[in-house]
N, C-alpha and C positions, 0 to 999 in steps of 0.2 A: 091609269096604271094601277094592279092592283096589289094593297099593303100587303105584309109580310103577314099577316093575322089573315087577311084576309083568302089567302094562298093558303094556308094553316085548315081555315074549315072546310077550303072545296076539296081540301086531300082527305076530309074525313070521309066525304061521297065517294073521291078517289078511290079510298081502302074498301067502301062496301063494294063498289064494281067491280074490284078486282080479288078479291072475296069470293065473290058470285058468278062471275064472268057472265051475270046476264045484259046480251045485247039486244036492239031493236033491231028490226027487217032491214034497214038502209046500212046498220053496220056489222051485220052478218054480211053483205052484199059484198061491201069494200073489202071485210075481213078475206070473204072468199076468192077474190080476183086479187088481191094483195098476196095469199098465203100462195094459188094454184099457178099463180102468174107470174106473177114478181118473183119468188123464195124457187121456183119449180127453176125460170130461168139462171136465178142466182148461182141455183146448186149444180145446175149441167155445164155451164162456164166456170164453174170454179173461182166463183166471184166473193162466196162467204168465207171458203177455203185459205184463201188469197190473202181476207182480210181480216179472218184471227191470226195468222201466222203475221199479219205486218203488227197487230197487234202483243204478240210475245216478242217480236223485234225489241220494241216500244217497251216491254218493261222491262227489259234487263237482267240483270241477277237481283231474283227478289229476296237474295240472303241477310241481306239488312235494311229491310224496307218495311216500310208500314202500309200498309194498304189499305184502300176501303172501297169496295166493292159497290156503289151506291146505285138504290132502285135496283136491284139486283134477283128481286124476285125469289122463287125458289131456285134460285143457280141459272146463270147464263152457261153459254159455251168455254168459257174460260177460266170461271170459280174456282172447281177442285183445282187447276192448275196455280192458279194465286194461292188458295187455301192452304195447299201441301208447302207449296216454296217459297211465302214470305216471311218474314220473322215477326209479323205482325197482321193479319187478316180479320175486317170488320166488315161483316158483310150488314146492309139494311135495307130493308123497305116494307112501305106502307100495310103491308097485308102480313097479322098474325098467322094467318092460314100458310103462307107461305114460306114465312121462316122458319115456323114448324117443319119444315119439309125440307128448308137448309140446314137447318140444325141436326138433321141426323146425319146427311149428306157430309159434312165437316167435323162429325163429333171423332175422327178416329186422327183428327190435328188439333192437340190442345195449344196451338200457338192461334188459333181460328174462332171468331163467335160469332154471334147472327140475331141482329135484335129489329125487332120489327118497330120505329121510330122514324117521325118525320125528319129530312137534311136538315129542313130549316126548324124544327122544332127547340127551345132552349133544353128540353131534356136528353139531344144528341148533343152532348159534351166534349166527345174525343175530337182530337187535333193533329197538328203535326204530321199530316201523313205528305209519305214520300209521292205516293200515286192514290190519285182518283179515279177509277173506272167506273165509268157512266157508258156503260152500251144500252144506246136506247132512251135517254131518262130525261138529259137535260131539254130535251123540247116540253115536256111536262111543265116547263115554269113559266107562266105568262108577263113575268117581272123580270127580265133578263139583268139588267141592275142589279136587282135584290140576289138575285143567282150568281152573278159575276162577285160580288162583292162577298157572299157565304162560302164560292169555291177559293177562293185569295186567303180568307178567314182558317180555312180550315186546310189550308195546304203547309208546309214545310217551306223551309227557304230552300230556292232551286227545286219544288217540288214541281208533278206533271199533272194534268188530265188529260185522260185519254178519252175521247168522247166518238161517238157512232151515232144519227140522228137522221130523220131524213128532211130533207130540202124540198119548200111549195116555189120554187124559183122560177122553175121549168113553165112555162107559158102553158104547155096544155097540162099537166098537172094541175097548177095552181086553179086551171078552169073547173075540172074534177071537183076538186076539193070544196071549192065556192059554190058546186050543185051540190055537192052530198054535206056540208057541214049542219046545214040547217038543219039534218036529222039526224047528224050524229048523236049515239049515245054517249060518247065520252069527249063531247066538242069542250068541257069547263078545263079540260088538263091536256088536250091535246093542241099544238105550238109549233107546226112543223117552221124549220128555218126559212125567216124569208131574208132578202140580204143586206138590211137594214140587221137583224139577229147576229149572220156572218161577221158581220162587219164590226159590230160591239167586239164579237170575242177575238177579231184577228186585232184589235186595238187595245183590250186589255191585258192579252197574254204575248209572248215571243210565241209565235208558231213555228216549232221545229218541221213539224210538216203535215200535210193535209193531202188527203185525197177522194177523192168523190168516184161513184158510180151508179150505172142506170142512166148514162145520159144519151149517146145513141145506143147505147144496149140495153134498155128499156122497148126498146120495138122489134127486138128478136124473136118475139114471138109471131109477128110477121115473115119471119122464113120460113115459116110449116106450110106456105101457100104458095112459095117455089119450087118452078120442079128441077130441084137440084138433093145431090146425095144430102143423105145426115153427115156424112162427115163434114160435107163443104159448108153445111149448116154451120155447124159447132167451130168450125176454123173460124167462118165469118163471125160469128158471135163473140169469140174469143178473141179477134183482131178489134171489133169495138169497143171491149172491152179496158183491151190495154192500151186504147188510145183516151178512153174516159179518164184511165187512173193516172197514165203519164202527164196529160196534158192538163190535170184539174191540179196536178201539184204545181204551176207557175201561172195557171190563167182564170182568174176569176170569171170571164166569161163560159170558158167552158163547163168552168165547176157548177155554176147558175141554170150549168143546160139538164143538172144531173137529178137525179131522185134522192140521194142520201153522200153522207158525207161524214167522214173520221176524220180526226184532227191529232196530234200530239199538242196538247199547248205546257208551255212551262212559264211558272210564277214570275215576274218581272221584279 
């Protein structure tokens, strides 16, 4: 497993990648069936929709909350909306290049700042926050330990993480992944959940709630090869949908069948 220093220098390769955004052939490939396939289906189901709105559920009234925005890039979906309403927003991640581009983004919130610094770094000092938002980030850490014990570290008493990741659980997924990793370009920080991972975090935090999807709505894009309307399409895509997120919240088999997965967890 590897140290906390040792996490430390493969994000410095991290930062140039993401810098650069140059990929090899194999991960333009995955990039492209992930963005046209996955994100295409997400968005006509109202799957992403779905699940930043359960996500501003999840944070509440941010008028006295500290926030920290973590791996956050040059702004996710939900930034300005933290940025503007918390009484405390710290948005970071690995790429100067990108904070650059947050930081203008939130300069008209002087409760708001954006500094390009590693989580685990000793020179990210702040603490105490009320919410952690991690869309996307936490599979990044190959040290799930080291991650669990930095997010406890740096949370508030009764604080949350809100987390979005996706899951290699899925039998033919997991298949995927074990052909294309060997040529991934970004395989040293890429982690996706497997449920040995799940299972760390439903044991070290109270999970208020959890839901997954992409598990049988993941093969909706086998409906464009029935000959049935678009609308009966989008119904059925939409009924998989809400059976993925109803039933990942009390059954860990289901969840396991899923592509990606959000979490509320709160500090124990």
């Amino acid at each position: 497993m590897k140290t906390k220093q040792e996490i430390i220098d493969t994000n410095v390769k991290q930062k140039e990648f993401y810098n650069t955004k140059k990929k090899n052939f194999a991960t333009k490939i995955w990039s492209f069936l992930r963005e046209k396939i996955l994100k295409n289906i997400s968005k006509s189901l109202g799957i992403l929709e779905k699940t930043y709105a359960t996500h501003k559920v999840w944070f509440g009234d941010l008028s006295n909350k500290k926030v920290l925005d973590l791996g956050c890039f040059s702004g996710n979906n939900l930034t300005l909306h933290l940025a503007e309403n918390s009484k405390q927003y710290f948005g970071i991640d690995l790429s100067d290049v990108a904070i650059e581009k947050l930081s203008e983004k939130i300069a008209p919130f002087p409760n708001a700042k954006a500094f390009a610094v590693d989580f685990l770094s000793d020179d990210f000092a702040e603490k105490d926050f009320d919410i952690i938002y991690a869309y996307g980030v936490l599979h990044h850490f190959p040290n799930v330990d080291l991650l669990i014990a930095r997010l406890n570290e740096k949370l508030a008493k009764d604080g949350v993480v809100i987390s979005y990741d996706p899951l290699e659980t899925s039998l033919p997924i997991k298949f995927i992944r074990m052909i294309y990793r060997p040529f991934q370009t970004d395989a040293a920080w890429e982690w996706p959940f497997t449920k040995k991972t799940v299972y760390k975090f439903t044991n070290a935090f109270d999970v208020i709630e959890k839901r997954a999807m992409l598990g049988k709505t993941k093969w909706a894009f086998m409906l464009s090869f029935l000959p049935i309307s678009e609308d009966k399409k989008i119904a059925l895509g939409k009924k998989w949908h809400h059976d993925d997120w109803e039933q990942s919240a009390t059954s860990f088999s289901k969840l396991f069948s899923c592509m990606h997965l959000t979490m509320l967890m709160k500090k124990k």
